[in-house]
N, C-alpha and C positions, 0 to 999 in steps of 0.2 A: 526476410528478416536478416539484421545485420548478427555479425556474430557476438556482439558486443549483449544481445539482449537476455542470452544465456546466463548471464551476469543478473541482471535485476529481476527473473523468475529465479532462479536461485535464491538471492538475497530475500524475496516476497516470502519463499515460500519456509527458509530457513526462521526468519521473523514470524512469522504465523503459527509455526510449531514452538517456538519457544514460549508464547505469547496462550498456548494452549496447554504446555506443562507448567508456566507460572499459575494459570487459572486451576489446573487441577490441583497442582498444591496448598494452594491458597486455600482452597474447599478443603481441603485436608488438615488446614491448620502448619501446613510441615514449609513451608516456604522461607527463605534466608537470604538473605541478599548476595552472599556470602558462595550458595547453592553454585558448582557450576553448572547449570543450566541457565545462568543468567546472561554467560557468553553468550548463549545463540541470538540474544539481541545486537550487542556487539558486532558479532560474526554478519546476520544480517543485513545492520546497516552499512559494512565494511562492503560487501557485497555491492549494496544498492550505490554508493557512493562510487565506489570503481566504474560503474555503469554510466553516473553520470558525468566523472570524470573523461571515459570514454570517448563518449557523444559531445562532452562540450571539445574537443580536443579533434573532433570531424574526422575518428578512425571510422570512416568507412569507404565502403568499397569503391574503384575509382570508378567502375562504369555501374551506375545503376538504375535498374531499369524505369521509364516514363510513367506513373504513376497520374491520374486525373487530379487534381487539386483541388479544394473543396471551396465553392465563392463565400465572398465575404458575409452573404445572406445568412449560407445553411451553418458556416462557424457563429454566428449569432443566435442563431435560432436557439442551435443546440447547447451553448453554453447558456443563454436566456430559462432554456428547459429546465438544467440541471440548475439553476440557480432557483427558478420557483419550485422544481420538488423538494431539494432541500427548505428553503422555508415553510414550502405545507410540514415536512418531517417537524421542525421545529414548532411548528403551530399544535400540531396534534398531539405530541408529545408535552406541551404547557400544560393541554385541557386533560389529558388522560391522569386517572389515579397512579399514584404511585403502585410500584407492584416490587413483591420482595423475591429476590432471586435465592437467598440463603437464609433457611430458617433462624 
């Protein structure tokens, strides 16, 4: 791991928490746009962005090590994977009842 990745678990996990005090608030009735807790969205994506700033900008390391490469087969397969489980998600969640998160 390049040092640059400390950067976008940071930013994920800073986004995640805010995203978990807006939700509680909100349950609460108490939420404001206004709230600062709303930076930590902000902050987050400030974060994730630097990250990808980073990596498109090729700060890394000059010797790094030989790593196996993945053939063009198994990168199909697996984004083929993820593209049909997301539409079973999408399928099953059309046929499912609605269900109420907050009374």
């Amino acid at each position: 791991m390049g040092s640059r990745w400390g950067l976008l678990i940071a930013g994920l996990l800073v986004f995640a928490a805010a995203d978990v005090a807006y939700a509680l608030a909100v349950n609460k009735g108490a939420w404001s746009p206004a709230d600062p807790r709303a930076a930590g969205f902000a902050i987050g994506l400030a974060l994730v962005a630097m990250w990808v700033d980073g990596t498109a900008r090729g700060d890394r390391p000059a010797t790094r090590p030989q790593t196996s490469v993945a053939s063009d087969a198994t990168a199909l397969a697996v984004s083929s994977g993820a593209t049909v489980a997301a539409l079973g998600v999408l399928v099953v969640s059309s046929r499912a009842p609605p269900c109420r998160l907050w009374p």
